[in-house]
Structure formats: structure tokens, C-alpha cells
N, CA, C and O atoms as a DFTB+ gen file, in Angstrom:
360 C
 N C O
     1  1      29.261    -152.040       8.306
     2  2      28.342    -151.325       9.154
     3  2      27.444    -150.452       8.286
     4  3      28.067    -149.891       7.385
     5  1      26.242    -150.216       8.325
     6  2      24.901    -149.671       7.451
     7  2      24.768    -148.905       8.280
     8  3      24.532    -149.078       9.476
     9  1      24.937    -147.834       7.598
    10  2      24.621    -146.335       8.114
    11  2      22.755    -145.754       8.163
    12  3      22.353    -144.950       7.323
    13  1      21.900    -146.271       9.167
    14  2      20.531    -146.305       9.212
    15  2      20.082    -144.759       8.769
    16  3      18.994    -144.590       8.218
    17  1      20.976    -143.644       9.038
    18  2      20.107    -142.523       8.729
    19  2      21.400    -141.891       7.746
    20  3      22.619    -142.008       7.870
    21  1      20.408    -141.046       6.540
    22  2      21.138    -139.981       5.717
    23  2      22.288    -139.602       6.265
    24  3      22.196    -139.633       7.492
    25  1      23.286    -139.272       5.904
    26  2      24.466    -138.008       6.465
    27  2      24.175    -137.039       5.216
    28  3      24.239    -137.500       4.076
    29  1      23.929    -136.006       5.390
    30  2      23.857    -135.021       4.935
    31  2      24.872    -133.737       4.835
    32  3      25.177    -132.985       5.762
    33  1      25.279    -133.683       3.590
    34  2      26.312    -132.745       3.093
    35  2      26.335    -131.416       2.228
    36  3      26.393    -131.533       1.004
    37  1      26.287    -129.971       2.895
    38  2      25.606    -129.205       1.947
    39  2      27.596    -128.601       1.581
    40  3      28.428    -128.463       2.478
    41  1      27.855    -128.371       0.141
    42  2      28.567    -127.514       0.031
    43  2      28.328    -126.891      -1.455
    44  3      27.933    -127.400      -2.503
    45  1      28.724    -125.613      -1.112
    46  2      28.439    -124.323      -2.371
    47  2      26.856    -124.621      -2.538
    48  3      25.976    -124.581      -1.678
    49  1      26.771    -124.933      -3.914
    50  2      25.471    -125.015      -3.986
    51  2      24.229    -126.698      -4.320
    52  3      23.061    -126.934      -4.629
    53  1      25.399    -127.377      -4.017
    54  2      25.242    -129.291      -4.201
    55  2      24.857    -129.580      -3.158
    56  3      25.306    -128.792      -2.325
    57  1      24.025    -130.575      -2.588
    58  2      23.296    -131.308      -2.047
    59  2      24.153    -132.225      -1.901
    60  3      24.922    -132.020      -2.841
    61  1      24.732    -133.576      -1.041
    62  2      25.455    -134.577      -1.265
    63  2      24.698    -135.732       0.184
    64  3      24.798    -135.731       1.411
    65  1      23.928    -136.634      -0.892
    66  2      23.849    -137.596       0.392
    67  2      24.219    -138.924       0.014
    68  3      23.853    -139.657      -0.905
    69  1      25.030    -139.049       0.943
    70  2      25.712    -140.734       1.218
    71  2      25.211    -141.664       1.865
    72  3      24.997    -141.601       3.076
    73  1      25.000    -142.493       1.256
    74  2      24.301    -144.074       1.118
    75  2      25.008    -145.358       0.771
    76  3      25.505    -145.614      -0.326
    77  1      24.993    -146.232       1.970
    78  2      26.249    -147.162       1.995
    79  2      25.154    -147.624       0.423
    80  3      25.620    -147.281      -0.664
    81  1      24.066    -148.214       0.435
    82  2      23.602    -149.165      -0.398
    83  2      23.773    -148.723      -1.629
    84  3      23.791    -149.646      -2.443
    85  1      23.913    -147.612      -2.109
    86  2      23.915    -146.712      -3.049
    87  2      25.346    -146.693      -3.755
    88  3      25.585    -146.995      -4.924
    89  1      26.199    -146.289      -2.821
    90  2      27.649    -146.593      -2.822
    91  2      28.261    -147.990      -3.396
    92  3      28.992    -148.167      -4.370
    93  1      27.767    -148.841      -2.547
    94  2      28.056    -150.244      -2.616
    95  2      27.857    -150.782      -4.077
    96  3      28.684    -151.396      -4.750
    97  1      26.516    -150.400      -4.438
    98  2      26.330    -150.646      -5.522
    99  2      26.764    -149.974      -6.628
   100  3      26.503    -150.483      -7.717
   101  1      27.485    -148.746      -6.589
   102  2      27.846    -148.382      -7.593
   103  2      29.468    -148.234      -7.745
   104  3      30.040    -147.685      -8.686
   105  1      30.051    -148.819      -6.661
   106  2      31.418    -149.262      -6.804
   107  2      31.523    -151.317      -7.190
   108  3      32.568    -151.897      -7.481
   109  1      30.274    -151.918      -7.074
   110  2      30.802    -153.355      -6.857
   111  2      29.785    -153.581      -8.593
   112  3      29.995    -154.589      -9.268
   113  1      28.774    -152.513      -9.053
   114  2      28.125    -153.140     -10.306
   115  2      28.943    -153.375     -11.539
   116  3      29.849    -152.556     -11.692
   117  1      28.820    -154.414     -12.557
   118  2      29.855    -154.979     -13.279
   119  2      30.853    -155.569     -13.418
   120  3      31.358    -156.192     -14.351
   121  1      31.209    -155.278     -12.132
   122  2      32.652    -156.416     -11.469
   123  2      32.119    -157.452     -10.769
   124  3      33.095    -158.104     -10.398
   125  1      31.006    -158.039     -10.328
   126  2      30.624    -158.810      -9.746
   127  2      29.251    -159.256     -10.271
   128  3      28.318    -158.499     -10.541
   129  1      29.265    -160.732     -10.385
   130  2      27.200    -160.789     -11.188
   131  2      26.480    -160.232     -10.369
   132  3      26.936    -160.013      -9.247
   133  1      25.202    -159.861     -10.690
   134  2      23.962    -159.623     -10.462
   135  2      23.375    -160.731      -9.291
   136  3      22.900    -160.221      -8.276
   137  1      23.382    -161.590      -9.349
   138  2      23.054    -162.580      -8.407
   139  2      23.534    -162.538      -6.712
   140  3      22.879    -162.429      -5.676
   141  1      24.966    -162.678      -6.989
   142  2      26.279    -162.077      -5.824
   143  2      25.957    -160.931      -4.972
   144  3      25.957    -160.720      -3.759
   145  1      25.606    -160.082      -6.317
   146  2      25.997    -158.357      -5.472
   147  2      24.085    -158.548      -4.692
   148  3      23.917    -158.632      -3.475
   149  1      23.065    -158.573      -5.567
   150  2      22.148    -158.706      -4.443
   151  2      21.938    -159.158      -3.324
   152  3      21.216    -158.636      -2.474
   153  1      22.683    -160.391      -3.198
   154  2      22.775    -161.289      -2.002
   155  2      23.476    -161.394      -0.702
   156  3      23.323    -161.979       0.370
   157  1      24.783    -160.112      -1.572
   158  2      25.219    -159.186      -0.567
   159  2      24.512    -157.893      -0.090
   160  3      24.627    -157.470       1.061
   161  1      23.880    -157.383      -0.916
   162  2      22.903    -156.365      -0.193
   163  2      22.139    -156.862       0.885
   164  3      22.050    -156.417       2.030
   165  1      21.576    -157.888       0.343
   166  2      19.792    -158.370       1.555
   167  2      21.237    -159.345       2.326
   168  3      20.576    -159.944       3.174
   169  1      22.358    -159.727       2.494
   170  2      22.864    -160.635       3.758
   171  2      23.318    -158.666       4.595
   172  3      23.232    -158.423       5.798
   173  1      23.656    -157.862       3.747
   174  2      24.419    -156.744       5.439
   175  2      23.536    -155.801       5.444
   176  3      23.708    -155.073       6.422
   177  1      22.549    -155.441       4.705
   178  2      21.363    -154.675       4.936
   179  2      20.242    -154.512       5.178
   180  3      19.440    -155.122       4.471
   181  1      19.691    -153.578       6.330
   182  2      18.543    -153.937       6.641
   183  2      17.346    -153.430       5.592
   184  3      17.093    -152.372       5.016
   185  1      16.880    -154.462       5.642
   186  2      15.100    -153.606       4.839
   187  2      15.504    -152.391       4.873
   188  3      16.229    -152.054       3.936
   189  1      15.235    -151.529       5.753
   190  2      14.575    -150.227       5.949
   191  2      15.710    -149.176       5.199
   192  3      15.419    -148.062       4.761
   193  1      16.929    -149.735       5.163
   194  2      17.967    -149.093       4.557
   195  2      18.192    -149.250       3.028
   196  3      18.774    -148.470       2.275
   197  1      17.652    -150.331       2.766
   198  2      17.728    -150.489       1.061
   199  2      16.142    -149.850       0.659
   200  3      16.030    -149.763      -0.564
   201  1      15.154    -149.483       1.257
   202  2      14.191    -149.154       0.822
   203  2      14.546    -147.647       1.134
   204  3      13.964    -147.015       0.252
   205  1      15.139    -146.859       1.860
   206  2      15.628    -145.432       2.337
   207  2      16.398    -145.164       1.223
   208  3      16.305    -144.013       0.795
   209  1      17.526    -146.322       0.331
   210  2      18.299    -146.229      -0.664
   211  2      17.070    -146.109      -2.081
   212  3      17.119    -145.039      -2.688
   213  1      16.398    -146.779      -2.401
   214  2      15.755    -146.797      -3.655
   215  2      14.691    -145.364      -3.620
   216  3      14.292    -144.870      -4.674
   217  1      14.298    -144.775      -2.207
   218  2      13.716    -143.830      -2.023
   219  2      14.441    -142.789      -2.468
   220  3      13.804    -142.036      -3.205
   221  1      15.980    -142.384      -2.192
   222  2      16.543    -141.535      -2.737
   223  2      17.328    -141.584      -3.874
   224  3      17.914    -140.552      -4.201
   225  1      17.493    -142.921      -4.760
   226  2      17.622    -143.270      -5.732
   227  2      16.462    -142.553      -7.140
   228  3      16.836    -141.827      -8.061
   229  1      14.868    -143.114      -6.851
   230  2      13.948    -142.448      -7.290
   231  2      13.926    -140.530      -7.008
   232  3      13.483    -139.753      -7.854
   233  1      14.446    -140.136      -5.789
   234  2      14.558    -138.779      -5.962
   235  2      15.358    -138.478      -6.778
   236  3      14.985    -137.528      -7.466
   237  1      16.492    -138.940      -7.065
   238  2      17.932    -138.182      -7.608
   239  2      17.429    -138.370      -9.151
   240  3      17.997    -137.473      -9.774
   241  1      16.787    -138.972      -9.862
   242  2      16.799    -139.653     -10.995
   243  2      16.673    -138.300     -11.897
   244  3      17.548    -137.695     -12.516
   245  1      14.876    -137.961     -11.712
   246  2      14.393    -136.622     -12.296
   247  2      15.905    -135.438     -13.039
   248  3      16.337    -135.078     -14.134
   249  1      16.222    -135.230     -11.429
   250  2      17.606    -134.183     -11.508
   251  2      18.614    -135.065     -12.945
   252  3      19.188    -134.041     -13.316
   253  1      19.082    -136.009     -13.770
   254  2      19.633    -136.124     -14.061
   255  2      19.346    -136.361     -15.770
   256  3      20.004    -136.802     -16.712
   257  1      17.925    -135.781     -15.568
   258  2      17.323    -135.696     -17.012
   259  2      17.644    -136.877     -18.215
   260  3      18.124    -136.749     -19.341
   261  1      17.131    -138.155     -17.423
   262  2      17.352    -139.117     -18.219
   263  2      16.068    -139.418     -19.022
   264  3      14.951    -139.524     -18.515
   265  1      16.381    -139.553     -20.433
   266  2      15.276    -139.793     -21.343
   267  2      14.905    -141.622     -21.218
   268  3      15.759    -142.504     -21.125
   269  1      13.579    -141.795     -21.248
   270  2      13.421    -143.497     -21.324
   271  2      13.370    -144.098     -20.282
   272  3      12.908    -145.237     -20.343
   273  1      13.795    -143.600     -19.012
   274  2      13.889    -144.322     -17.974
   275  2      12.398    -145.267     -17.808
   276  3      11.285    -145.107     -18.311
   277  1      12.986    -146.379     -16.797
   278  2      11.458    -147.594     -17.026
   279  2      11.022    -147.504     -15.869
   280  3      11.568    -148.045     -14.907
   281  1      10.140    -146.914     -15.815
   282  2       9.123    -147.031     -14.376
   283  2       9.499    -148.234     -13.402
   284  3       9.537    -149.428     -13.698
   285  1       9.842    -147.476     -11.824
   286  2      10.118    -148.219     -11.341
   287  2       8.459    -148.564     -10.333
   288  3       7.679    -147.612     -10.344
   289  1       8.071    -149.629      -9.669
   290  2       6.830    -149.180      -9.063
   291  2       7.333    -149.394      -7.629
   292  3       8.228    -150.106      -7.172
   293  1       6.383    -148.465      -7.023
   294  2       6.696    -148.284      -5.221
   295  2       6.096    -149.715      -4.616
   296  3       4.978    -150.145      -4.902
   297  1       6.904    -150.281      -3.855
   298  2       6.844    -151.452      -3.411
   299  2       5.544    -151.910      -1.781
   300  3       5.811    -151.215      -0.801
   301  1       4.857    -152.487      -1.653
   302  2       3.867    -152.118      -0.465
   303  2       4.743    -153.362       0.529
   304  3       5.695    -153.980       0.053
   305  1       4.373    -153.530       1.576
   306  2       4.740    -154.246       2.646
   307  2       4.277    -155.282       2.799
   308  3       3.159    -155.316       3.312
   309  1       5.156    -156.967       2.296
   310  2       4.746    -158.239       1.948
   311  2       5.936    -158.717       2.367
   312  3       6.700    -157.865       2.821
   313  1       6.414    -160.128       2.341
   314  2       7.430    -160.653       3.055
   315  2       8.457    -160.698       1.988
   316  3       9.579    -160.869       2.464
   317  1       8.434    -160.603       0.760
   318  2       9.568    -160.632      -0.097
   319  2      10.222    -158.947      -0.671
   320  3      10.957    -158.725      -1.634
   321  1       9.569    -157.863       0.429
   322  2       9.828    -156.340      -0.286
   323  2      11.370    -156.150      -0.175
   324  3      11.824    -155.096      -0.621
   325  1      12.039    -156.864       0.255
   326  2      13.664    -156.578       0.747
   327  2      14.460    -156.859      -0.685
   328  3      15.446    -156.264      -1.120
   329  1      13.643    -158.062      -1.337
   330  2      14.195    -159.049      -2.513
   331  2      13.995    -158.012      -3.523
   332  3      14.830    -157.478      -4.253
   333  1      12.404    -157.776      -3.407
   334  2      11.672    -157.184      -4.618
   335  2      12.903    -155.514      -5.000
   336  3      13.283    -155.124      -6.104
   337  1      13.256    -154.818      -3.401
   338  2      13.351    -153.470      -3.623
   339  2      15.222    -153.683      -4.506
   340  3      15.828    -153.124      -5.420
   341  1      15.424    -154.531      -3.778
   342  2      17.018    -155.104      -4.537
   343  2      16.826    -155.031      -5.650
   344  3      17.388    -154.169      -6.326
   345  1      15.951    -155.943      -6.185
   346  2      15.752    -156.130      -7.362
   347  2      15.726    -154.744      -8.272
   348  3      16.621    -154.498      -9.081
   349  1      14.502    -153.797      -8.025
   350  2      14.184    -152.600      -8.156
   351  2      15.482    -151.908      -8.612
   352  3      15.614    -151.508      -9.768
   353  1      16.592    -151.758      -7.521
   354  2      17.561    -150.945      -7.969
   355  2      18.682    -151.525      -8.395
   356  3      19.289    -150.631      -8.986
   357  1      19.329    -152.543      -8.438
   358  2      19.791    -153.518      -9.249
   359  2      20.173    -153.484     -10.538
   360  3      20.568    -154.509     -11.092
């Protein structure tokens, strides 16, 4: 089941938001190919939830002061953006 909106968690002074797609992917990456785990994203998730995921993916990044990171680019609305945004965070 894909949780369509944020749950939002404030404690002390942390921010905490939970994201099945986010989650998913960062408990199933490396144990499973690349091919698999996308194909499970775009078969139980909707668009709007993997693009809500890479949206707060791109927020969190900044905060974690990573040097080098590779430009990701914002995706526009075409019939393959579900594939493309997988891809993106992948």
C-alpha cells in the first residue's frame, strides 16, 4: 500500500518524513539488481508518489553536504516521466 501523502514527524529538533518509495529503496538497493528493484517501483507506485519521492529526495540532499553530487534534472510531463523519475533516483 503507497502512502499518497507525507506523514510528517517533528521530534526535538529533526524533521522526519516517511516515504514508502524512499524506504523501499533504501532497504531493497544492493540486494536486488537495478533492473528488478525499478520495476518494482513503477509495477506498486503511482507516478505522483515516486515523483513526491525524488522531490524530497532532491530536498534532503543539500542538508547532507555531499561534495560532487551529479545534477539531477527536473523531469517535465511526457509519457515515459514515471521510468525517467525511477531512473533519476535509482
Amino acid at each position: 500500500m503507497c502512502i499518497t501523502l507525507p506523514k510528517w514527524v517533528k521530534m526535538a529538533a529533526i524533521e522526519l518524513i516517511l516515504n514508502d518509495v524512499l524506504c523501499f529503496l533504501k532497504c531493497t538497493f544492493g540486494k536486488i539488481a537495478t533492473k528488478p528493484l525499478k520495476s518494482s517501483i513503477l509495477d506498486f507506485s503511482k507516478t505522483d508518489v515516486i515523483c513526491w519521492a525524488k522531490a524530497q529526495l532532491l530536498h534532503d540532499i543539500p542538508q547532507l553536504n555531499l561534495n560532487d553530487f551529479p545534477h539531477i534534472p527536473d523531469r517535465r510531463a511526457n509519457n515515459d516521466k514515471a521510468v525517467q523519475v525511477v531512473g533519476d533516483i535509482s
